[in-house]
C-alpha positions as CSV (number, residue, x, y, z in Angstrom):
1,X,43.1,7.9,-23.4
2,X,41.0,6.9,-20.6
3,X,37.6,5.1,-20.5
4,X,34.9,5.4,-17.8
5,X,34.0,2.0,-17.0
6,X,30.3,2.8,-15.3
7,X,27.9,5.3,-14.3
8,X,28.9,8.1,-12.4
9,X,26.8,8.1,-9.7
10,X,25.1,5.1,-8.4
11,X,21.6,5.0,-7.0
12,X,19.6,2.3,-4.4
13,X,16.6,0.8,-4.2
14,X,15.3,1.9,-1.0
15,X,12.7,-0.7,0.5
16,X,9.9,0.2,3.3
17,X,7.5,-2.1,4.2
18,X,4.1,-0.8,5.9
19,X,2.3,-3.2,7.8
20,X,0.0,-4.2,10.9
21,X,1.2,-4.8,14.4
22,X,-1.4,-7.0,15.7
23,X,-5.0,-8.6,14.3
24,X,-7.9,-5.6,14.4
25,X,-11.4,-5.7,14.2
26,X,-12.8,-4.1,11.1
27,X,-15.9,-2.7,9.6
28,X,-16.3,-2.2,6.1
29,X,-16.4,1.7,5.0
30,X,-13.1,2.4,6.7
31,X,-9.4,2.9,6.0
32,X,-7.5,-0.3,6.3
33,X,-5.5,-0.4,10.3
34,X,-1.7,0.4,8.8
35,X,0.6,1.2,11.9
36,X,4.0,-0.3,11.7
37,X,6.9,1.2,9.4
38,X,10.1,-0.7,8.5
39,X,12.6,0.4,6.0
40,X,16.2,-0.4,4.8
41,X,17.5,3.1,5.1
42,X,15.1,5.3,7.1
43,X,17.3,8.6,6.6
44,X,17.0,8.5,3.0
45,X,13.8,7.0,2.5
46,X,11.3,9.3,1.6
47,X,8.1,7.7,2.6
48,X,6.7,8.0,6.0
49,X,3.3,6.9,7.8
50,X,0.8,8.3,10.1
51,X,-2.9,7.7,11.0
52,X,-3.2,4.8,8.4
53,X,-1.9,7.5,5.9
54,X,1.0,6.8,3.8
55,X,3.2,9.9,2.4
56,X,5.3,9.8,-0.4
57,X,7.4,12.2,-1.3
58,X,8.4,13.2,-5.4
59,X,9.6,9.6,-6.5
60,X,9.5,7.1,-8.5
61,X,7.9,4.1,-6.9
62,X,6.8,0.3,-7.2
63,X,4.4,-1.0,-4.5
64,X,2.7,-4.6,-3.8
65,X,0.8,-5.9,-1.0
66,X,-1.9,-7.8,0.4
67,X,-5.0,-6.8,2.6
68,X,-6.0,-10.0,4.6
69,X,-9.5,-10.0,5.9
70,X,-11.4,-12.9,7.6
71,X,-14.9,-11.7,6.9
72,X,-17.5,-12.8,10.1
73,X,-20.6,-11.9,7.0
74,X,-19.9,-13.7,3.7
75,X,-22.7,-11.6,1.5
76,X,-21.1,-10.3,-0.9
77,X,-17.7,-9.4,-2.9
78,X,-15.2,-6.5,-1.0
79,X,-13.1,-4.0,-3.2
80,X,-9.6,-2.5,-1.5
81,X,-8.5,0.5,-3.1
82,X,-5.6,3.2,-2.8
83,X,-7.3,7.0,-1.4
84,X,-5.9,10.1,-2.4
85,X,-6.0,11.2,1.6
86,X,-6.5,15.1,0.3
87,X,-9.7,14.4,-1.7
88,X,-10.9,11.1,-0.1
89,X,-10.9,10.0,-3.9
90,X,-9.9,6.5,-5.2
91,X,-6.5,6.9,-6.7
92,X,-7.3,5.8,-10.8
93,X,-6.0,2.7,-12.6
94,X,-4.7,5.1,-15.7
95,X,-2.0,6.4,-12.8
96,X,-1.3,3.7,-12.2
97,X,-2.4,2.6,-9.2
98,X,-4.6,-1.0,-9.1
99,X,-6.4,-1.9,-6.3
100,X,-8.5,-5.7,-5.6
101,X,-11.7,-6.9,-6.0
102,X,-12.6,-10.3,-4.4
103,X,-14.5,-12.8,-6.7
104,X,-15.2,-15.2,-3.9
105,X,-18.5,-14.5,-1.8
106,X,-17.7,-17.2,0.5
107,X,-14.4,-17.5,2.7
108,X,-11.9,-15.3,3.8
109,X,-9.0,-14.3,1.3
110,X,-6.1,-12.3,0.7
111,X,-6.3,-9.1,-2.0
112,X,-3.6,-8.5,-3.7
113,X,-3.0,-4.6,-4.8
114,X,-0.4,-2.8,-6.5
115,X,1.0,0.0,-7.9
116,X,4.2,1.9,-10.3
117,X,3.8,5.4,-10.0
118,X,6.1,8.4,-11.0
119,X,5.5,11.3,-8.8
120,X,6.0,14.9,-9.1
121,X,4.8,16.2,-5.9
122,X,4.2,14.3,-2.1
123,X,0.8,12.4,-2.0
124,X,-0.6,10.9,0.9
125,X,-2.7,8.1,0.4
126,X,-4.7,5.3,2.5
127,X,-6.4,1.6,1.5
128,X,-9.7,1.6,1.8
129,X,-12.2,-1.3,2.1
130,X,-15.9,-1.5,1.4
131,X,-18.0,-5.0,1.5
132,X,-16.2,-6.7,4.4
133,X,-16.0,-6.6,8.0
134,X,-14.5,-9.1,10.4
135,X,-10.7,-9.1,11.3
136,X,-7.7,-7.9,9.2
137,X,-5.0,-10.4,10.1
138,X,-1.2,-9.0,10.6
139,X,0.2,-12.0,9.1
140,X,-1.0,-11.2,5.9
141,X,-1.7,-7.3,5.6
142,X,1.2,-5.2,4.5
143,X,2.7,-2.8,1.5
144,X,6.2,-3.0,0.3
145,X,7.1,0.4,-1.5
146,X,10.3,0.1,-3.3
147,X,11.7,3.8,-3.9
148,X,13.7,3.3,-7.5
């Protein structure tokens, strides 16, 4: 008699980080500067970036992240929000994907968005800020998409 002492297969967690490369000027109405991709195994890794567009391919994913924005007009609160790239469409909370609203009208801050998706087909996607202009800050900008 034999006994199988674990799974048969075994599966990664692939990590990517998508980030900024340098501080960039920013007016509100835009897509959010994304133009640096890092991952921990790119030939298996199935997302990719281009234009400030991310692609993911069929997947199941978790993704966190920060927008940091020092704003040179404090008037009012700024949303960031995940865009489906095809319709130009905020990608909705019941799919699972949460953007950030900033309660502070004063000051400079860091938003915190995030998502856990399950995907059937590729989607490209973007950030997307309205209500703030001034500089998005490297230090602090960046997604981490973990492929599980």
């Amino acid at each position: 008699m034999t006994y199988k002492s674990g799974p048969s297969g075994v599966t990664k967690t692939l990590m990517t980080q998508v980030s900024l490369s340098s501080d960039t000027a920013f007016t509100s109405g835009n897509a959010v500067p994304l133009d640096t991709i890092t991952t921990s195994h790119s030939s298996l890794s199935r997302v990719s970036v281009s234009s400030n567009v991310i692609t993911l391919q069929a997947g199941d994913y978790v993704i966190f992240g920060a927008v940091a924005i020092d704003r040179s007009l404090n008037t009012d609160t700024y949303v960031v929000d995940f865009y489906n790239d095809s319709t130009s469409t905020i990608l909705p909370i019941s799919a699972g994907w949460m953007g950030a609203k900033s309660a502070e009208i004063y000051g400079s801050d860091s938003q915190v968005l995030q998502a856990q998706v399950r995907l059937t087909s590729p989607l490209s996607f973007y950030l997307y800020s309205v209500g703030a202009s001034g500089t998005i800050k490297a230090d602090g900008t960046y997604l981490i998409i973990l492929e599980v």
